[in-house]
N, C-alpha and C positions, 0 to 999 in steps of 0.2 A: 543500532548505535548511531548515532551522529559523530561526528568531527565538528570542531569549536571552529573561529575566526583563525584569521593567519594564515589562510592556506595558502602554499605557494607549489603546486600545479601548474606545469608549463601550460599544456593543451587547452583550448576552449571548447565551449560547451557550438551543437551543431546549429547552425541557422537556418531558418529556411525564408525565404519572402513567400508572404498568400496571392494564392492565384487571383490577380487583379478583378478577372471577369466574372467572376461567383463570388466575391467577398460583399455578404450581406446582402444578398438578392437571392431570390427565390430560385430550389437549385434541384432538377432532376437528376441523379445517378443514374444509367442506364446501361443495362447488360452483365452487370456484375453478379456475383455467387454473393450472394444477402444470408447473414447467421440470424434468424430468425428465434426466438423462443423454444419456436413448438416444429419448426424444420429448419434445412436450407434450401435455398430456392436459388436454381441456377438461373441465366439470363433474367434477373429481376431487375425494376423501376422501384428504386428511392426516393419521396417526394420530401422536401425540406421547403418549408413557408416561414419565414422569419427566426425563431428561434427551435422551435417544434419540427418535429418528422409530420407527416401533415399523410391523410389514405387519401386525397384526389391531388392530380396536378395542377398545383398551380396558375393561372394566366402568367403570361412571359416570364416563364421561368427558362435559365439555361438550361439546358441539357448535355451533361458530360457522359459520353460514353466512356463508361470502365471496366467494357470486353476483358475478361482473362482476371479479373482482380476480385479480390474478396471484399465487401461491408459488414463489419462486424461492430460490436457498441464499443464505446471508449471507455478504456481503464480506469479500474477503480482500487486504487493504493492506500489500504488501511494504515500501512504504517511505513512513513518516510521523515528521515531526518535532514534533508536535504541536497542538495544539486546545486552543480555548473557552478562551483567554489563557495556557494554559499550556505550555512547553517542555517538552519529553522528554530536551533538550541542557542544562537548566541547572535544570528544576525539583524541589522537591520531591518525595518519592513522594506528597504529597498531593494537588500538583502534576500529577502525570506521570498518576495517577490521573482529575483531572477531564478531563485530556486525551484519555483513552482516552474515558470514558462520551460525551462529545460525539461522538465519531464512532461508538461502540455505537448513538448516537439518530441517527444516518442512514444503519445499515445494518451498518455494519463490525463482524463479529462476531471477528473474526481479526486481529490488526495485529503487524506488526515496529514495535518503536519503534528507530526512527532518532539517529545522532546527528551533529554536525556539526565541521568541524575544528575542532581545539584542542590545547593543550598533553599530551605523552602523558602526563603523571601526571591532570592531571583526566580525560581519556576511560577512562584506566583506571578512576577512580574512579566516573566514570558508568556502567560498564560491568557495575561492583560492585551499584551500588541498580537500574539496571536489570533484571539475572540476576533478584535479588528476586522483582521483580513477575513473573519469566518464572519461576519456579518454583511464583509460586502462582496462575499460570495466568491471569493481567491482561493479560499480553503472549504472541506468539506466540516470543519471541528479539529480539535483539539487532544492527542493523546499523551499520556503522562508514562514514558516506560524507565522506571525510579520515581523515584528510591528507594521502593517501597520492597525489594528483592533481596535475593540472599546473597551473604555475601560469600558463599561457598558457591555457585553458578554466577557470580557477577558480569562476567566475560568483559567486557573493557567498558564497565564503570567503576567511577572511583568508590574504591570502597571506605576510606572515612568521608562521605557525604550520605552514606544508605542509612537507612532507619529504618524500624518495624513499621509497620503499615498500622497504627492507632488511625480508628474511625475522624476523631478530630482534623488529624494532619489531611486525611483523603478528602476532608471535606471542605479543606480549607483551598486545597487546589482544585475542588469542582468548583466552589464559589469565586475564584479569582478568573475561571474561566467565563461568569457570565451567561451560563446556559450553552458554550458553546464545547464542553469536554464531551467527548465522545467513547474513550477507553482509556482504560489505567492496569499496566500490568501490577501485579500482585505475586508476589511469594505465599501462596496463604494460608502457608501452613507456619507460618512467624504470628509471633504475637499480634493479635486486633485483626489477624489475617479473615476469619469465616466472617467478622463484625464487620469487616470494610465489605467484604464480597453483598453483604446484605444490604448496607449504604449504599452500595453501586446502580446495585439490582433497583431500590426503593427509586433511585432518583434518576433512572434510565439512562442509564450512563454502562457501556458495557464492561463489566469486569471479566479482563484477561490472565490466564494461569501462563506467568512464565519467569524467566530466573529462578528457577527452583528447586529446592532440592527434596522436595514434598515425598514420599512415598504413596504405593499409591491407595491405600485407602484413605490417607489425610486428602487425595485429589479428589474424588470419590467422595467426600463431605465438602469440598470446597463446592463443587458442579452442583450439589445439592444443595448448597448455601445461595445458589444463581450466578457462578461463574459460565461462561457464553462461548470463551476465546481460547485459545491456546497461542500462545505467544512464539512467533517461529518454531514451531514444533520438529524435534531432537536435541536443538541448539539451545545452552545453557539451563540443560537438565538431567537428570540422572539416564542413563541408557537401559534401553530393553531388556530386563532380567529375565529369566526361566525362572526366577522362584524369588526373585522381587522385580514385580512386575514395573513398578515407578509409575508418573506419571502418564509416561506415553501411551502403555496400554489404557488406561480409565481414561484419557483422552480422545482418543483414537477408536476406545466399543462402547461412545457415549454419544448420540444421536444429538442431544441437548449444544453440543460441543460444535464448533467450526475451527480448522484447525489451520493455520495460517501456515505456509511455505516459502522458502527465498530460492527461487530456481535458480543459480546463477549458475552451478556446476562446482560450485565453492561446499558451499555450507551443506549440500546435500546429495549422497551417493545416488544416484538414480533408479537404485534398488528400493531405499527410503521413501521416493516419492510413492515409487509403485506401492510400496506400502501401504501407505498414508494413504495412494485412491482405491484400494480395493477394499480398506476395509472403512473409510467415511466417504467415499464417490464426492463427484464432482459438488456436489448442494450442499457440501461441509468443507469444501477445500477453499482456502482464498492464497493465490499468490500473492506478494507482497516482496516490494522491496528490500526493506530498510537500510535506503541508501542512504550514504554520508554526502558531505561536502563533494567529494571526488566524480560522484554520479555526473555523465555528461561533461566533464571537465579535463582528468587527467592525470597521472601519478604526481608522485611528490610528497613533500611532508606536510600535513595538517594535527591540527590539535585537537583533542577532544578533551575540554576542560584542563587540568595539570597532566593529563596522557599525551605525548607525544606519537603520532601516527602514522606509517610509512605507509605511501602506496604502490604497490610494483606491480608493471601486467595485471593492473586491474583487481587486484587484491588487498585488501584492506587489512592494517594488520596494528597491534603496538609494537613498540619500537622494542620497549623493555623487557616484552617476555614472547612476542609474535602471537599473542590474542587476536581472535579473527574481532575486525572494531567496525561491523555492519558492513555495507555492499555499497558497490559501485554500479548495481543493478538497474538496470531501466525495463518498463514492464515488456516493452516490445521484443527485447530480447530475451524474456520470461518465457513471450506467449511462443517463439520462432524455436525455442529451446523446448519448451514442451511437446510441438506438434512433430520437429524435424528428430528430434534424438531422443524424446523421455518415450516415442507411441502414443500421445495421445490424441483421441480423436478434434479436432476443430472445435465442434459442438460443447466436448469437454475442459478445453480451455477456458473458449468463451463465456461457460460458466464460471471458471471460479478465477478469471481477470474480470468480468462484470457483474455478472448476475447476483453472485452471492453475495461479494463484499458491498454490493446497494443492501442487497436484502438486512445484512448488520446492520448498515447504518441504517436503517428505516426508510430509505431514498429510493424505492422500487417503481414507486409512483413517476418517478424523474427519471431515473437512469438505468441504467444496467440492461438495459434491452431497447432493440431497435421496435419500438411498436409508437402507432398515431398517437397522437399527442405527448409524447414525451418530448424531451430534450432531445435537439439533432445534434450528439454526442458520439464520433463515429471512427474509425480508424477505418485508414483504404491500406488494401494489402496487396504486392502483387503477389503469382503462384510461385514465389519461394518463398511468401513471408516473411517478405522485407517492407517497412513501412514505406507507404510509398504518397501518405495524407492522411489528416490529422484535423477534423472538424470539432467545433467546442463551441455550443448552444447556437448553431448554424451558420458561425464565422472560421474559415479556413484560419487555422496558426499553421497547415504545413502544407503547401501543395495545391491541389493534388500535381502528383509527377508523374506525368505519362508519356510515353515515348508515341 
């Protein structure tokens, strides 16, 4: 979910100034614990040459020792509706702009911005200033979560703006995006639902199973129709039956399947996640956001469209009925929450905060892994796993902070 304009959020989003003497100059990491692909490699050398990870050192490149600290690739956020007070659904590009750099300063080097239901001529039009930014490379693309969902699973969108998912309407909002949509969640077991899943699939655009209240062999024909995604999986869909299974199982023993998660300690008992990675492991799991407005900002009251939205202690909620209305999540406290309290390994975050959700977006070639020639796309960590720097195409936006 997103939160609309208006928000009035004491707190500010965190700042950081780039370390003067590495910004845009050729940059050795040295001595740090490197999250590689295929190992990790303690006391390793990082070599960064312009925008690229680079396999020889550079001539007069700095060299920063970062003894005791982790290099792992920089996050990749399928689905956020935005940060540090501002909408991605309803803001400015100045707007949508401050929204992206707040979650750049905790990690997230890669993001979909998200949007939330609405009327089709505005989403179209949002879909318009969004492209924008996805063309000069602010955004990773464009995803549509609405309207096209049920409105028995709505969870805080408005439900006289939802509509059946007819192929027409899905294709009016891939085209208003310009080549740049990227996912579109789907109910698709609602009328035109299997017919959009195929539109999706045809024109490479990933169609994602969520708001739903599908059972689960209707799921089970949607996956087979070329659904990819599962849309926050538990949240806004039928629960684990013993003898109706729903979607979560066909999602969940479906290899085809990647199953999105919002670790925040909110939306998910920690039992569920364990779930979720033991029976699709880390090469199907992508954390994700789906922060609002409040991400990096602060409590208070924001909008989401004619929803009024309270935020308390970090919890996102409607006013009218206490509907959970997306996350205040940032992925660095995703990755710190996974490793410190969910058990999992390093190795296993690091997949499914980078590796995978590149792998969705088709962006493997670029990101999601520290290897030569890619993007120098990098979170520094220290050994509690607190961010501690934050590189993006081989320009510091945070640090590094070293004592």
């Amino acid at each position: 979910m997103a939160s609309d304009s208006g928000a009035r959020g004491t707190a500010r989003a965190t700042t950081h100034t780039p370390h003067p003497a590495t910004t845009g100059q050729p940059t050795v990491l040295s001595g740090a614990t490197v999250v590689l692909p295929t190992e990790t490699v303690q006391g390793a050398r990082l070599a960064i040459d312009g925008t690229r990870i680079t396999p020889t050192t550079p001539e007069n490149a700095q060299v920063i020792d970062v003894t005791g600290h982790y290099v792992i690739p920089g996050f990749v956020d399928l689905h956020n509706h935005g940060g540090g007070g501002a909408s991605f659904t309803s803001g400015s590009a100045e707007d949508i702009l401050k929204g992206i750099h707040t979650h750049r300063l905790h990690g997230t080097t890669t993001l979909v911005a998200s949007t939330v239901t609405g009327d089709m001529d505005f989403l179209s039009q949002r879909a318009g200033l969004l492209s924008e930014l996805a063309e000069q490379g602010e955004i990773a693309g464009v995803h549509f979560e609405g309207p096209f969902i049920s409105p028995c699973r709505k969870g805080a969108h408005a439900e006289d703006l939802l509509r059946d998912p007819h192929p027409a309407d899905v294709r009016k909002l891939i085209e208003a995006a310009r080549g740049q949509a990227r996912m579109v969640t789907l109910a698709t077991e609602l009328p035109g639902g299997l017919d959009s899943v195929r539109l999706l699939a045809d024109q490479g655009v990933i169609a994602a199973i969520g708001h739903t209240d599908a059972t689960y062999e209707q799921t089970v024909e949607a996956i087979d129709a070329g659904a990819t995604v599962a849309t926050h999986l538990f949240n806004a869909m039928p629960p684990l039956g013993h003898r109706s299974p729903g979607p979560i199982a066909a999602l969940l023993e479906d290899d085809r399947i990647t199953v999105e998660l919002i670790n925040d300690g909110t939306h998910l008992h920690p039992a569920a996640l364990q779930l979720a990675f033991h029976h699709a492991g880390a090469s199907r799991v992508a954390f994700i956001t789906d922060a609002m407005d409040a991400a990096g900002f602060g409590d208070g009251r924001y909008w989401l469209g004619p929803l009024e939205v309270e935020v308390a202690d970090g919890v996102a909620r409607l006013v009218e009925d206490g509907t959970i209305a997306g996350s205040t999540l940032t992925l660095d406290r995703a990755f710190k929450r996974a490793v410190t309290i969910d058990g999992l390994s390093v190795e296993d975050a690091v997949q499914a905060l980078s590796a995978t959700p590149a792998r969705l977006l088709g962006m493997s070639d670029r990101i999601g892994s520290l290897e030569p020639g890619k993007d120098a796309d990098l979170v520094l960590l220290d050994a509690d796993f607190d961010l501690k720097g934050v590189m993006r195409r081989g320009e510091w936006v945070v640090g590094p902070q070293l004592r």
